[in-house]
Every structure is written in C-alpha cells, then in structure tokens.
C-alpha positions as CSV (number, residue, x, y, z in Angstrom):
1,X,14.4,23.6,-11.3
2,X,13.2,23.7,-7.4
3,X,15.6,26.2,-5.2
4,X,14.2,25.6,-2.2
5,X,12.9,21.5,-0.7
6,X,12.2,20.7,2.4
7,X,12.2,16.9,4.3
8,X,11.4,15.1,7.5
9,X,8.8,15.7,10.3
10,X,8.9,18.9,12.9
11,X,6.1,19.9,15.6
12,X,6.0,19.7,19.5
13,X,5.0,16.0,19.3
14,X,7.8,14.9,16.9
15,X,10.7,13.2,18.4
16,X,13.7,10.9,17.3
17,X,13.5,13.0,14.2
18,X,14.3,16.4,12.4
19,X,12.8,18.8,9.3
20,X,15.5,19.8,6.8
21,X,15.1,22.8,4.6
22,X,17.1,23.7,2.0
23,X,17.3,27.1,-0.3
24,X,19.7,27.0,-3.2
25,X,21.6,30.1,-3.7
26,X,24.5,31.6,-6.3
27,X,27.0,32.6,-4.0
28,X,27.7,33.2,-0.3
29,X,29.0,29.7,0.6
30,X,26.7,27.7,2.8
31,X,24.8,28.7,5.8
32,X,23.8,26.1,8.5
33,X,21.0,26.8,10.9
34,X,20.1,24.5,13.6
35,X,17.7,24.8,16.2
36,X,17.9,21.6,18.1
37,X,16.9,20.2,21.7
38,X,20.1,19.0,22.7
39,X,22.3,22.2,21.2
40,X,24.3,22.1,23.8
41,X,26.0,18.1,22.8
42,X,25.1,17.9,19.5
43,X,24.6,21.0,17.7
44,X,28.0,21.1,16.6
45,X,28.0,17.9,15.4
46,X,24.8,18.2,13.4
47,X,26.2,21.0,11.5
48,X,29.2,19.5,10.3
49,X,27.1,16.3,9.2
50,X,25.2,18.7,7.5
51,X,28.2,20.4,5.6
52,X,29.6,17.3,4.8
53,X,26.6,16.2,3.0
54,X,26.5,19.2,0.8
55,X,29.6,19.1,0.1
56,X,29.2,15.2,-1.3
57,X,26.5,16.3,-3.4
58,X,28.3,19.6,-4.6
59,X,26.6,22.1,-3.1
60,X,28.6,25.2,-2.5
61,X,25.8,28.0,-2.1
62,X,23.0,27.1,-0.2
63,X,20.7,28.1,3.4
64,X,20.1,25.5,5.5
65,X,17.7,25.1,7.8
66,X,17.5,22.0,10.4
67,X,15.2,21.7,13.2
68,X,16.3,18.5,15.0
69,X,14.1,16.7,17.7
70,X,16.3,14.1,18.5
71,X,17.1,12.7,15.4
72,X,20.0,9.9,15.2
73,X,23.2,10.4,12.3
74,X,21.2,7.8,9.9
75,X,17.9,10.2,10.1
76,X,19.5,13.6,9.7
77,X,21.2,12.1,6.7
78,X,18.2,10.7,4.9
79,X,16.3,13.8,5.4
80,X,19.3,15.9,4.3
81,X,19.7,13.6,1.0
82,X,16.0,13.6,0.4
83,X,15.8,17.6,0.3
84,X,18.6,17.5,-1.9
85,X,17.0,14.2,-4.6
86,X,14.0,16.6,-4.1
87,X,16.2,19.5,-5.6
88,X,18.6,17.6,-8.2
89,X,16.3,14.9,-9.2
90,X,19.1,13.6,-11.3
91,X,21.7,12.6,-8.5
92,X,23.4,9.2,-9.2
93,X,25.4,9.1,-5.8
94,X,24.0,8.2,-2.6
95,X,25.2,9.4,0.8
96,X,25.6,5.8,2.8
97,X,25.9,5.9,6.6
98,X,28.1,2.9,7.8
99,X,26.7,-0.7,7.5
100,X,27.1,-1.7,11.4
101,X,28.0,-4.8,12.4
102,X,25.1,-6.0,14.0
103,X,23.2,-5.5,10.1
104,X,25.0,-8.2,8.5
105,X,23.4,-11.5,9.8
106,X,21.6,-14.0,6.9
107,X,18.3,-15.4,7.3
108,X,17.0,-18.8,6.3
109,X,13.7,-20.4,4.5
110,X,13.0,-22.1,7.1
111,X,13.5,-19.8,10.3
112,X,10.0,-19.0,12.3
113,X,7.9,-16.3,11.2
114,X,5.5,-16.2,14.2
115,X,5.0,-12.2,14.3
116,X,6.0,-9.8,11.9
117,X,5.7,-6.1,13.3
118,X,5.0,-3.5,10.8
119,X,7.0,0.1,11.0
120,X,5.6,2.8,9.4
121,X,8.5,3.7,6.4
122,X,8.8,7.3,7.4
123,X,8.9,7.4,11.4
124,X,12.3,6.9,13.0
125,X,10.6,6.8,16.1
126,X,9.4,3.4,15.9
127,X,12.4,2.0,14.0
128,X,15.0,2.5,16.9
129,X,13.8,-0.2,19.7
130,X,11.5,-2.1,17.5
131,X,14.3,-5.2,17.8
132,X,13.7,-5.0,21.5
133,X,10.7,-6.4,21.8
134,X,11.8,-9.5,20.0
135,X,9.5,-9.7,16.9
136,X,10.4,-12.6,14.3
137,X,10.6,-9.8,12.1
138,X,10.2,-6.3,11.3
139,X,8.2,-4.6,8.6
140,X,9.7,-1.2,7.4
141,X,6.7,-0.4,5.5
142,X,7.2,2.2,2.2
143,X,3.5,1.4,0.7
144,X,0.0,1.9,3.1
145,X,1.5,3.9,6.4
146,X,3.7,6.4,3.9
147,X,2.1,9.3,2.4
148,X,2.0,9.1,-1.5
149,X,3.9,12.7,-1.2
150,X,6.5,11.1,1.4
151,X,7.6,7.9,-0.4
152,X,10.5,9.1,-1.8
153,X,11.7,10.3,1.7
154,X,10.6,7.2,3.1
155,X,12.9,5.0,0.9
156,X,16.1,6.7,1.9
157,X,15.2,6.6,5.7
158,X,14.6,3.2,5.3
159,X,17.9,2.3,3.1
160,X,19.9,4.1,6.0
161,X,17.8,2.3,8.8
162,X,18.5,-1.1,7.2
163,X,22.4,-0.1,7.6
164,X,22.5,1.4,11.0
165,X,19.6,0.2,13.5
166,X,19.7,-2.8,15.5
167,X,17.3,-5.2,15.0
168,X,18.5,-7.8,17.6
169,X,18.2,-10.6,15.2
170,X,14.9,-10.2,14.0
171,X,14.7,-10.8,9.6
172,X,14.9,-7.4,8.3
173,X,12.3,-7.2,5.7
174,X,10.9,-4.3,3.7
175,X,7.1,-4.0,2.7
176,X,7.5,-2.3,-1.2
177,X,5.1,-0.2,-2.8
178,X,2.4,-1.8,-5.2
179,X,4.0,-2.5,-8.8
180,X,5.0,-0.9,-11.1
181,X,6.2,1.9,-8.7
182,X,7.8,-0.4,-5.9
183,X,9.6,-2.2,-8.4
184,X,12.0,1.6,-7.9
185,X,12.6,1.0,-4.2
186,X,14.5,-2.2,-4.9
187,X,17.5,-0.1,-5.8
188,X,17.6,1.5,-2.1
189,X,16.9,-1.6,-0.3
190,X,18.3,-4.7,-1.6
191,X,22.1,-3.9,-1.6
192,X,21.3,-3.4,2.1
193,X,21.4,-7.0,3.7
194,X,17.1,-7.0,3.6
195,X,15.9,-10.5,4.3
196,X,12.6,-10.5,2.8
197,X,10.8,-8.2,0.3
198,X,6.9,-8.1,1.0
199,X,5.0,-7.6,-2.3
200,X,1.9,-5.9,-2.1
201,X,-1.2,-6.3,-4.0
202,X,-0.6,-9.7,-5.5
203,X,-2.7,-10.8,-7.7
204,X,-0.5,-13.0,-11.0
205,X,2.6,-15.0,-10.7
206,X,4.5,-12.4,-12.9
207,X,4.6,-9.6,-10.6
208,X,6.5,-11.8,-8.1
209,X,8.8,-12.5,-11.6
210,X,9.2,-8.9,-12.3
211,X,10.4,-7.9,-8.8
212,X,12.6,-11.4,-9.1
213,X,14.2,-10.5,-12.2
214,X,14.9,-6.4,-10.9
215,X,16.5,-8.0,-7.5
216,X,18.4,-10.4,-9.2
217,X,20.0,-7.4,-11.4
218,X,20.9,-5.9,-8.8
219,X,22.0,-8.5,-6.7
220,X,24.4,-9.4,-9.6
221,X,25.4,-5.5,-10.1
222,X,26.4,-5.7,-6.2
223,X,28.3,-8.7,-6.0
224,X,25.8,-9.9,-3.3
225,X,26.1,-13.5,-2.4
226,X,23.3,-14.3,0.3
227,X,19.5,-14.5,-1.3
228,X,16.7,-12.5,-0.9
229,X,13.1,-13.6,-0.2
230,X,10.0,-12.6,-0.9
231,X,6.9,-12.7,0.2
232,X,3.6,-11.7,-1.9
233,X,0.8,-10.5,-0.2
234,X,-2.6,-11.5,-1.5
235,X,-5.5,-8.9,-1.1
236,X,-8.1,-9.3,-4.0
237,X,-10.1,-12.3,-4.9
238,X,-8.0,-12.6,-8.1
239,X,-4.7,-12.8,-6.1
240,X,-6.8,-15.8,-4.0
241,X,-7.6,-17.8,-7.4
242,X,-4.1,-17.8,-8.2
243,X,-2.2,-17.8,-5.4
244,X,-0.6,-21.2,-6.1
245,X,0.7,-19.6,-9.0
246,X,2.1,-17.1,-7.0
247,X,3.3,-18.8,-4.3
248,X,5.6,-20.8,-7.1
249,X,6.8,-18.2,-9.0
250,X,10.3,-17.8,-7.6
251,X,12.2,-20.2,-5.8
252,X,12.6,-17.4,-3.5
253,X,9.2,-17.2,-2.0
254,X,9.5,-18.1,1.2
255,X,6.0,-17.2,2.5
256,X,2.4,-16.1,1.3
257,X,0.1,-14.2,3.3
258,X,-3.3,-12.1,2.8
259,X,-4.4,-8.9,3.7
260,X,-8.4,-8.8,4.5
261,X,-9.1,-5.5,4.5
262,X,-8.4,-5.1,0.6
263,X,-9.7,-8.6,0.4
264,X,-12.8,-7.6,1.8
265,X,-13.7,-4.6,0.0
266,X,-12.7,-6.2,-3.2
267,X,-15.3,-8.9,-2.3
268,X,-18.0,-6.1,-1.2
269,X,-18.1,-7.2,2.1
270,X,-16.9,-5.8,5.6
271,X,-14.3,-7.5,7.7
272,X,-15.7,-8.8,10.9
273,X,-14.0,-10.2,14.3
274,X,-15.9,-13.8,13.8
275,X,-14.1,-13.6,10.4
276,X,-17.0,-15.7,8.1
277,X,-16.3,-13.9,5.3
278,X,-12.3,-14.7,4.4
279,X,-12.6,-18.2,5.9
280,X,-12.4,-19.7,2.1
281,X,-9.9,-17.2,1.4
282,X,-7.3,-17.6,4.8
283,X,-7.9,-21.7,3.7
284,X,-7.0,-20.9,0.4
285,X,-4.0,-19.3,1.0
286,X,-2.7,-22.1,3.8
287,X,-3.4,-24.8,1.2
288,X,-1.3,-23.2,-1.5
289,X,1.3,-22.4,0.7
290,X,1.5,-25.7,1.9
291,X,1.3,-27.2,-1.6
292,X,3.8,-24.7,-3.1
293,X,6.3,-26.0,0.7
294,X,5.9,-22.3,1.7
295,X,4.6,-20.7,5.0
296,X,1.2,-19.7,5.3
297,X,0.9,-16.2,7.7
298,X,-2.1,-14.7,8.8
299,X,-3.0,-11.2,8.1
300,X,-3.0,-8.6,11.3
301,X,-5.2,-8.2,14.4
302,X,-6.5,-4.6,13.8
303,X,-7.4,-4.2,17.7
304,X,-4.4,-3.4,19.9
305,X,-6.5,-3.2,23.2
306,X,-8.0,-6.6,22.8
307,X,-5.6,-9.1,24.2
308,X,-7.8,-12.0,24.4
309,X,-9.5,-11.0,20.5
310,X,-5.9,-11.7,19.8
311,X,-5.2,-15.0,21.7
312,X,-8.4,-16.3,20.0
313,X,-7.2,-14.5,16.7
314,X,-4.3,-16.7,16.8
315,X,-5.5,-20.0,17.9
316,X,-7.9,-19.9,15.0
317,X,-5.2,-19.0,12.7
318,X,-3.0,-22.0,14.3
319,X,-6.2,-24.4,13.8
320,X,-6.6,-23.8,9.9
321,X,-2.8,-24.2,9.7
322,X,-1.0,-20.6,9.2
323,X,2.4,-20.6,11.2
324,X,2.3,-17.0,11.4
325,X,0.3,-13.7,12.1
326,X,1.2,-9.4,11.9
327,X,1.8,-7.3,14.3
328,X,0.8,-3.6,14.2
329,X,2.0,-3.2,17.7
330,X,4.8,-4.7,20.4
331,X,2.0,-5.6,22.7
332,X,0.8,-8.2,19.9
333,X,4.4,-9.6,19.7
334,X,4.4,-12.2,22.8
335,X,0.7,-13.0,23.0
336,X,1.2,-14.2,18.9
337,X,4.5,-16.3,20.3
338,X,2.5,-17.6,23.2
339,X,-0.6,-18.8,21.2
340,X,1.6,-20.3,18.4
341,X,3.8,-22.6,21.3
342,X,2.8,-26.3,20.8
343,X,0.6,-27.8,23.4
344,X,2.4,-30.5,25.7
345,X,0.1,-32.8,23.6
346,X,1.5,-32.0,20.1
347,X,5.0,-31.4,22.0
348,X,4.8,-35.4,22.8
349,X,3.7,-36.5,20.0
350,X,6.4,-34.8,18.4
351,X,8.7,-36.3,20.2
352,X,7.5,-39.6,19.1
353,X,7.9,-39.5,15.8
354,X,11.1,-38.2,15.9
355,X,12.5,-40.4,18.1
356,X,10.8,-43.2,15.6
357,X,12.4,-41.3,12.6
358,X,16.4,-41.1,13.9
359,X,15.7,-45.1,15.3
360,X,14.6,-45.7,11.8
361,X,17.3,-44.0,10.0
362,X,19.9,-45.2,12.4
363,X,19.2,-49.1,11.3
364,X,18.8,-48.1,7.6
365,X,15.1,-48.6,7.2
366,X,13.3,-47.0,4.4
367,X,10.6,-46.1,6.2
368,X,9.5,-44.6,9.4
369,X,6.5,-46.4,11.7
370,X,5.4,-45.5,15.4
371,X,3.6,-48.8,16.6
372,X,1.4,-50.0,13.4
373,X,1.2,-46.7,11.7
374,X,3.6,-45.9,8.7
375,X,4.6,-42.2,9.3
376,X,5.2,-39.9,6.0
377,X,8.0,-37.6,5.6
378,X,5.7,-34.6,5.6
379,X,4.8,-35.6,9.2
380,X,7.9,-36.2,10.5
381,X,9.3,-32.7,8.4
382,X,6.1,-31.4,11.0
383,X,7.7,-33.1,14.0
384,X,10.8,-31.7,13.4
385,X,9.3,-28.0,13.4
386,X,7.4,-28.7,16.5
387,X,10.2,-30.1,18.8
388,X,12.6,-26.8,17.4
389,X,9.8,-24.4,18.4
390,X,9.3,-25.9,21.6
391,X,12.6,-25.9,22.5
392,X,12.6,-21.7,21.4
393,X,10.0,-21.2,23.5
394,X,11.7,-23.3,26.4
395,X,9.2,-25.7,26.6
396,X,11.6,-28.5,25.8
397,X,15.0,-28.6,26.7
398,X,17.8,-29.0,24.1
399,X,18.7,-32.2,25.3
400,X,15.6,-33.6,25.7
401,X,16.6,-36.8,24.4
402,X,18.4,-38.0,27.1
403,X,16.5,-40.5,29.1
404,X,14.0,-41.2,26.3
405,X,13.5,-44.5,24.7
C-alpha cells in the first residue's frame, strides 16, 4: 500500500489550481502545510477544507502538503480526494461539493448544437469562464487532452466542476474515455445533471448499448428522472460503414459527429484544409444522421488563428448539411454562430412555408402547399428550425408574424 500520493498541477505558469501531497503516517495527528498566493484571505480557509476532507475519509495521521495557485473550493477538493483514491484505492464514499443552483437546468433533443467547445478534463483554468463566451455547449474532455496517468484525477475534477461551475446555460456534456475504460467514468459523471455523453472511438452499435445500458443503471440507482444523451463520435472507416447503426442504437442519441484526424490516419491519408479526403465520410455521417432524425456536427477547425479558414470551414459544413461544428477555442465560438445564421433568403422562405403550414392546419387540411407545390413535413419540420434560429440570432423578431399574410 502507497503512503505517500500526490495530485493536481504546480509551477510558476499554473493558475486557478493547486498540487496536493499527501504522506500517510501512524501517529501525530495531521499536519497541514499550505503555501498559497493569496495566504493572507484564504489560507485559513484552505486548511480547514483540507482537514475536513481527511477527516471524511478517516484519515487521522497524515502530512499534508498544498501548494495552491488560485485554486476554487471544487478544485482543492478533487485534488485532495484524488491523492487520497490514489492512496486507498478502495474508497466507496465520495467527497461532493454542493450542486449549485445554476447546474440544474435540463436540456432537450432538439436544442441547437452550433459549437461545442472542448475543455481539457484536467485544467480548472479553462473550466471557470468557459460559459461566458456563450458556446452551445461545453466539452469537459477525460479521453485525448488528459494524460493516461492523469485520468483518474481528471474524473473527479470534472464530477465536482459539473456541480459547482457556471456554465450560463450552455448543455453540459462530458467527452468519456474510449470503451471499455470510459465505460468507469459514468459513475462520476451521470448522477451530476450531464446533458450529453460523447462516445469516443465509435465504430459498432453496441458500444453506444453498453454505455446505454451502464447509464441507465445508474440512472435508476440515483433516482434520476431527466434523460441523458449521447453522442458517438465516429473516427475510423469502420465506425463510417456503420454509422447508421450507430446513430440508432439508443433512443438517446441525439447527435453523430466524426473526428478526421483518427479518420484520416485510419484511412492512411493526411487531413488537408481543402478536406478531399473525408468528403465521403462528413456526407456519410450527415446522411445517417438525418436518416436516423439525429443531428449531424462537423468535426473541429484545428487552426485557431485562421478566422476566415473557419468561416469557409463552416459554410462548407452548412452546405453538405451538418448543423454543427467544435470548437477548440472561444475565438471559434461566434464566427461558427455567425456562419450557421440563415441567409435572409432561406429566412424568407422559411417564413413561407410556415405561414402556409399554420394556414393549413388552421382550416383542417391534410396537407400543406405554397402556390402549386405540395410541401412535406420534413420541409416544414426544416422551416420550423430556420425561423427559431433566426430569431436566436435576432435576425427575426419574435413576433414576426404580425403584418404577414
């Protein structure tokens, strides 16, 4: 058994964070050491956090060593539990920070999932204004940006940031590790109000079934109410030749997307900016989206200094019919919303068809026509989703009805 474990990042560039170290001893009580930036407010209150902690995981003799940069309640107390999992590998108890208020808003299937910005799983630093900047969604990522060695760190920082950061509305999704192994981070994240579950590395219908059948255990262990979602990611040409089968493999997938630089390799091939070589395979997954009545999102623009790469990233991805793209940065976030706004053009044809779909409806007609042409219900399902995303993006007003015929 370990006697000494250490968690958490330290060094002159770390901030919004803190290193925990912890030395089990047989007697002597327990010591607290903290050597913080901001001693003076908080360096009281750090320490007794600390010795509350040990104390709910029964440890009476111990040295502890915290080096705090800033770190928030929610990140000293991950990186105090995961020094402690990494010393008693056996714990069943978790040490929960409050759910806050603000983390208990639902999502919906059919809610827009323009830009989705990815967080790195194990840096509080990016976690605590990511809602800010007004994402769709946010990413807390525990599979490519965490360190194999760090995952198990990584899964408690993000259980506690999933019950104490504000998000400002955005869906709070979480980005597991590849299966079998993410199929253990469930347990830390789905009893906290997460939206959508990202499944790596897609590639059959049955790991979407695993993952459904371990969050529905828990889900019914919990007494949750309110679904989650999921959304596989497909990143090998096997995962492309069957991604109808996974985009209908739970009633819970809301969304399919790809990830091109797996996909790439695994084809032998070398992702470009003209993008030739996943054409077939971003058409691919948009028609089995669509066919499955999922939403089709884009992978990521890798280049955060290319503005106008990205406008022309997303325009392309609009044209072939994804309603979504990734963000890696908030810089991406409002040029992705701004490419994905309907053009006045497809704003007034919109409007057409639903103003021909409510007339219709209104005077019990079975079907729908604008002039000669019969309208089908996928089109006017289409309408809908334009005239609500205009109006998001206030290029329609809400009562835009008013003074149309």
């Amino acid at each position: 058994m370990k006697t000494t474990a250490q968690a958490g990042m330290r060094g002159a560039d770390v901030r919004s964070d803190c290193w925990v170290e912890i030395t089990l001893k047989n007697e002597g009580g327990v010591s607290i050491n903290v050597n913080s930036r901001v001693e003076s407010m908080f360096g009281d209150s750090i320490r007794e956090l600390a010795k509350e902690e040990c104390e709910f995981f029964d440890i009476a003799h111990a040295d502890v060593v915290i080096e705090d940069a800033g770190a928030l309640p929610f990140v000293l107390m991950a990186r105090m539990e995961a020094a402690i999992r990494r010393l008693k590998p056996d714990l069943d108890r978790e040490y929960l920070p409050e759910m806050k208020n603000f983390s208990r808003y639902e999502s919906t299937r059919e809610r827009f999932r323009r830009s989705r910005l990815y967080l790195p799983g194990n840096s509080p630093k990016f976690m605590v204004n990511a809602g800010i900047h007004k994402p769709d969604g946010v990413i807390l990522d525990l599979e490519d940006s965490v360190a194999p060695a760090e995952k198990d760190v990584a899964a408690i920082l993000v259980r506690n940031a999933l019950r104490q950061v504000n998000f400002y509305e955005a869906e709070r999704m979480v980005r597991i590790n590849q299966l079998p192994k993410g199929l253990d981070d469930l347990q830390f994240i789905v009893p906290q109000n997460v939206h959508v579950i990202l499944i790596p590395k897609c590639e059959h219908a049955e790991q979407v079934q695993q993952v459904d059948h371990e969050v529905r255990k828990i889900i019914n262990e919990n007494g949750i109410k309110k679904p989650v979602f999921y959304m596989p990611i497909v990143e090998s040409a096997l995962g492309i030749l069957n991604a109808y089968q996974i985009a209908t493999a739970s009633k819970n997938v809301i969304a399919l997307t790809i990830g091109l630089e797996d996909y790439t390799a695994d084809i032998g091939t070398q992702r470009t900016v003209e993008g030739r070589e996943s054409l077939w395979a971003r058409s691919m997954i948009v028609n089995a989206a669509r066919a499955a009545r999922v939403q089709p999102i884009d992978t990521v623009f890798s280049d955060v200094a290319d503005m106008e790469g990205l406008k022309q990233s997303v325009l392309e991805a609009k044209s072939l019919g994804f309603d979504g793209k990734g963000c890696i940065h908030p810089r991406q976030i409002q040029p992705i919303h701004d490419a994905f706004a309907p053009s006045d053009e497809e704003i007034e044809k919109a409007k057409k068809i639903v103003l021909a779909f409510e007339k219709a409806e209104a005077e019990g007609l079975g079907v729908v026509s604008l002039g000669s042409k019969m309208i089908d219900p996928p089109v006017v399902k289409r309408a809908l989703h334009t005239v609500k995303l205009a109006i998001s993006v206030n290029k329609l007003a809400e009562n835009w009805r008013e003074g149309e015929e």
